[in-house]
C-alpha positions as CSV (number, residue, x, y, z in Angstrom):
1,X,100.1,74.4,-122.4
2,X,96.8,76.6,-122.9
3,X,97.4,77.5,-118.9
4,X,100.9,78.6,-120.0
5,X,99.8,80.7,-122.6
6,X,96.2,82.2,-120.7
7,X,98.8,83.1,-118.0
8,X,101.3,84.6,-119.9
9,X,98.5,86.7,-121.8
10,X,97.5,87.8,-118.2
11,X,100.3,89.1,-117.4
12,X,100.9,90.8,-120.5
13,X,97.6,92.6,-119.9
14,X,98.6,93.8,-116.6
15,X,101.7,95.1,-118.4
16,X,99.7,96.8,-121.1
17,X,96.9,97.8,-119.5
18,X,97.4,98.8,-116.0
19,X,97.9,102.3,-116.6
20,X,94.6,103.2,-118.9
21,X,92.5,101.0,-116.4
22,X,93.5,102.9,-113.3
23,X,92.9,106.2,-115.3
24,X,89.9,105.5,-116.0
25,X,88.8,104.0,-112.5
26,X,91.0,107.0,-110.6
27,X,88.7,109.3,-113.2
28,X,85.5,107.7,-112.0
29,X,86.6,107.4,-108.3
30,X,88.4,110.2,-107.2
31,X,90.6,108.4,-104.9
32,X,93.8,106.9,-106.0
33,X,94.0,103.6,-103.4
34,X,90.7,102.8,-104.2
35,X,91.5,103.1,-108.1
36,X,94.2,101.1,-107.7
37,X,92.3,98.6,-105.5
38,X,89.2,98.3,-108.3
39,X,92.3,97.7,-110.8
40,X,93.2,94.9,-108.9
41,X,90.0,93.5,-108.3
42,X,89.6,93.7,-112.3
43,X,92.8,91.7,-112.7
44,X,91.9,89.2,-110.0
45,X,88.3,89.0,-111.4
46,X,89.8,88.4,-115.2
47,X,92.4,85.5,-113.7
48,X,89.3,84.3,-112.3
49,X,87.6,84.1,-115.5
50,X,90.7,83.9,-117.6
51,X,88.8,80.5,-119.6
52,X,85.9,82.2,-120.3
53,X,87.3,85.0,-122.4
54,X,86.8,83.6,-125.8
55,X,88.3,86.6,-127.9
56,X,84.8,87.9,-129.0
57,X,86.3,91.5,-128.1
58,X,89.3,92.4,-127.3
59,X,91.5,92.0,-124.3
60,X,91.1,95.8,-123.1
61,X,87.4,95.8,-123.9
62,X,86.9,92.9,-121.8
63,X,89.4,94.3,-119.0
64,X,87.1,97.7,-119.1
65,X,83.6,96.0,-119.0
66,X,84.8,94.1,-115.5
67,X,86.4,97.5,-114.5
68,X,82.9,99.3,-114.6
69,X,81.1,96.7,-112.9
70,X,84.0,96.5,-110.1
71,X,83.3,100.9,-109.9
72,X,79.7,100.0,-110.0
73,X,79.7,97.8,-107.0
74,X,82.0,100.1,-105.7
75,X,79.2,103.0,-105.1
76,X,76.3,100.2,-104.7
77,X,77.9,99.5,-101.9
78,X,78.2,103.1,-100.8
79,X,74.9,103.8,-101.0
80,X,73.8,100.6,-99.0
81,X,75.6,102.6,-96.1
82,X,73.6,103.8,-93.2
83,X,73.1,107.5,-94.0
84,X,74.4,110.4,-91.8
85,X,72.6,114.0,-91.8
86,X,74.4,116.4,-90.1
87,X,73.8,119.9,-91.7
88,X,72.9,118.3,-94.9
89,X,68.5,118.9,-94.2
90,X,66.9,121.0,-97.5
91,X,65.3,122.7,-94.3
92,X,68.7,124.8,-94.3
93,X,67.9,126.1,-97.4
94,X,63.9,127.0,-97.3
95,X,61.6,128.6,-95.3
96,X,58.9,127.0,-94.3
97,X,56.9,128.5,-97.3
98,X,59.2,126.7,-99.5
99,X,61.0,130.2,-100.6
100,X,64.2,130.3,-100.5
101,X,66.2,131.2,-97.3
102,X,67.9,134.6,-98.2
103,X,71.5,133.9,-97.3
104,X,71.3,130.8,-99.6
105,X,69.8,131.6,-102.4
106,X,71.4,131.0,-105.7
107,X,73.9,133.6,-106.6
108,X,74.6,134.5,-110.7
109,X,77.4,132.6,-112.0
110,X,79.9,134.8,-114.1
111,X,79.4,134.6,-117.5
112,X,82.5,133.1,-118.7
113,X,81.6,129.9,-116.1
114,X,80.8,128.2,-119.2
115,X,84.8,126.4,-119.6
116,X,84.9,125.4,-115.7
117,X,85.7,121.5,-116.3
118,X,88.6,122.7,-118.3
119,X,89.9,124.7,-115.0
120,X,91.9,122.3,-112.7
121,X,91.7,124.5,-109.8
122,X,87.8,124.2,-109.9
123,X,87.7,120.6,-110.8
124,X,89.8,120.2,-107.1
125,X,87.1,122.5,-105.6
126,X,84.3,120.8,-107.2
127,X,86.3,116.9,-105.9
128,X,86.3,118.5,-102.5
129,X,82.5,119.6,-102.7
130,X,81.0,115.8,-104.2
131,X,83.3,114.4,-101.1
132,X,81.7,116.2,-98.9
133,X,78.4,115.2,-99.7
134,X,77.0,112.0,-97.8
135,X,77.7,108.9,-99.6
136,X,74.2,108.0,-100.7
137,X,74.2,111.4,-102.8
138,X,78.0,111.5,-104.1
139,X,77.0,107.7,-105.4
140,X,74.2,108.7,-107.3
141,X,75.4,112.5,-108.9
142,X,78.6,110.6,-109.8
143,X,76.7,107.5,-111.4
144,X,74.5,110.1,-113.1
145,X,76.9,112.6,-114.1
146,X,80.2,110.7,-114.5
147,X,78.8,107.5,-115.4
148,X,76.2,108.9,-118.0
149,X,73.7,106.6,-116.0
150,X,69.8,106.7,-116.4
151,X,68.0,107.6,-113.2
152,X,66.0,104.0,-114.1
153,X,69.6,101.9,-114.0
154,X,70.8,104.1,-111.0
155,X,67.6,103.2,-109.1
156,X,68.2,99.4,-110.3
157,X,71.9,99.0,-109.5
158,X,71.5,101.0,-106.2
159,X,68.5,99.6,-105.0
160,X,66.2,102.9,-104.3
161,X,63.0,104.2,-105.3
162,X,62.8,106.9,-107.9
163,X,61.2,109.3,-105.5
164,X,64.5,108.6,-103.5
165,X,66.5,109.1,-106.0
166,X,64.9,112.4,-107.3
167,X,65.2,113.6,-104.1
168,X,68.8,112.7,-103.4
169,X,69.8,114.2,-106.9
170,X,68.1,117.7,-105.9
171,X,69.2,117.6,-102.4
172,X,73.2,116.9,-103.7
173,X,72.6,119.5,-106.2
174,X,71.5,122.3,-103.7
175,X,74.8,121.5,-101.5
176,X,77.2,121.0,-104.6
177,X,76.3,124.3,-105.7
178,X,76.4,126.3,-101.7
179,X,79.8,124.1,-101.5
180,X,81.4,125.8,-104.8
181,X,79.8,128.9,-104.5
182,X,81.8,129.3,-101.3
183,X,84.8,127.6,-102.2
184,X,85.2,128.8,-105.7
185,X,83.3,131.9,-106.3
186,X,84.0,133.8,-103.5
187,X,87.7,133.0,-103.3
């Protein structure tokens, strides 16, 4: 009978809370099939675990807190991935005196740059530019920045040193911000 009923609440969950979990996993992934396969995993993971739930929080609560840790394995696992450099070297961007190489040197945002989340057409061009960064860097500028992760936990969950991590940020930063000032600014 309490199989019955754990079952029937399962399903119920995937009825009611499908939608709001891929949302929120398409939100923090950026990829719809993978969204929808971290939703799955969070279903499969909750049937798994179905007895354990004792009703100290609710359903959706619990069904959020296995979401996140599905997305968080999703980018440790990214960033376990043999890294590629191609063009990606801070070299491109110094001089060997550590000035900065003329042609990509930051340009002056416009003033009214302030609002440019709200903007969808620059949210596409700024999905396009953290894409095109190597996985290692995406992970960690999406755990710090979409997550709200501390660089501590980031180093912890994805298994690098701070210096690593420090240097990844600053490195993803310098190309996020060549990527939309070419793809956005001078459009």
């Amino acid at each position: 009978m309490a199989r019955d009923s754990a079952h029937n609440n399962l399903s119920d969950w995937v009825e009611n809370y499908t939608d709001p979990l891929f949302q929120w996993a398409h939100h923090k992934v950026s990829d719809n099939e993978m969204a929808k396969d971290l939703v799955q995993d969070t279903f499969l993971a909750a049937a798994e675990k179905l007895s354990s739930f004792k009703g100290d929080s609710k359903p959706k609560t619990w069904l959020f807190s296995i979401l996140n840790h599905k997305i968080i394995d999703h980018y440790r696992k990214k960033v376990k991935q043999p890294l590629r450099f191609e063009n990606n070297s801070i070299d491109s961007f110094f001089t060997s005196d550590g000035d900065w190489k003329k042609e990509k040197q930051p340009n002056d945002w416009p003033e009214d740059s302030e609002n440019l989340l709200d903007n969808e057409t620059f949210q596409a061009v700024l999905k396009e530019c953290l894409d095109a960064l190597p996985a290692h860097w995406s992970t960690c500028v999406k755990l710090k920045y979409l997550m709200n992760k501390k660089g501590d936990e980031i180093c912890q969950e994805v298994e690098i040193s701070p210096t690593n991590y420090w240097q990844i940020l600053h490195r993803a930063k310098l190309q996020l911000r060549e990527c939309v000032e070419k793809n956005w600014f001078k459009n």
